[in-house]
C-alpha positions in Angstrom: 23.7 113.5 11.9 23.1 114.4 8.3 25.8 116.8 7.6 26.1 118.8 4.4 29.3 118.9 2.2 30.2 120.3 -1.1 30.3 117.8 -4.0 32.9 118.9 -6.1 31.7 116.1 -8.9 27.9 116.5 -8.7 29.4 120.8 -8.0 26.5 121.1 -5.5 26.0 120.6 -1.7 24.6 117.4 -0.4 23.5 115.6 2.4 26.6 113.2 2.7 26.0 109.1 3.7 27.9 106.9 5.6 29.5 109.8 7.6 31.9 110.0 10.5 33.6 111.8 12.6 37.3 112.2 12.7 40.1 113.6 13.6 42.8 115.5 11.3 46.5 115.3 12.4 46.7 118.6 13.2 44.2 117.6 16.2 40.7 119.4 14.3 37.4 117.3 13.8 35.8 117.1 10.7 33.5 114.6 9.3 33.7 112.0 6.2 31.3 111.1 3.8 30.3 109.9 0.4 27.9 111.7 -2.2 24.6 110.2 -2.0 24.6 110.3 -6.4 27.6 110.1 -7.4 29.2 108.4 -4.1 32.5 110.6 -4.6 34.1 111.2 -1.2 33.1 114.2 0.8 35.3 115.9 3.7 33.8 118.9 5.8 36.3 121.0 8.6 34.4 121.5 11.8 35.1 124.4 13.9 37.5 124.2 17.2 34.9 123.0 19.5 
């Protein structure tokens, strides 16, 4: 899948690892991840698809 997300340790976008998909309470996806450096969680909002 490979998603990018913003780092805001490393303040940079990266390639997150070990992501998945999930859903917010509000009923939205977005996807989970960890930094690749740093291995600070990462959270990206998908659109309403």
């Amino acid at each position: 899948m490979a998603e990018t997300g913003y780092c805001v340790k490393c303040k940079g976008k990266k390639d997150m690892k070990d992501e998945q998909k999930v859903t917010m309470k509000n009923g939205r996806p977005a996807v989970k991840g960890k930094c690749p450096e740093c291995g600070t969680g990462m959270y990206k909002i998908l659109g309403k698809k």
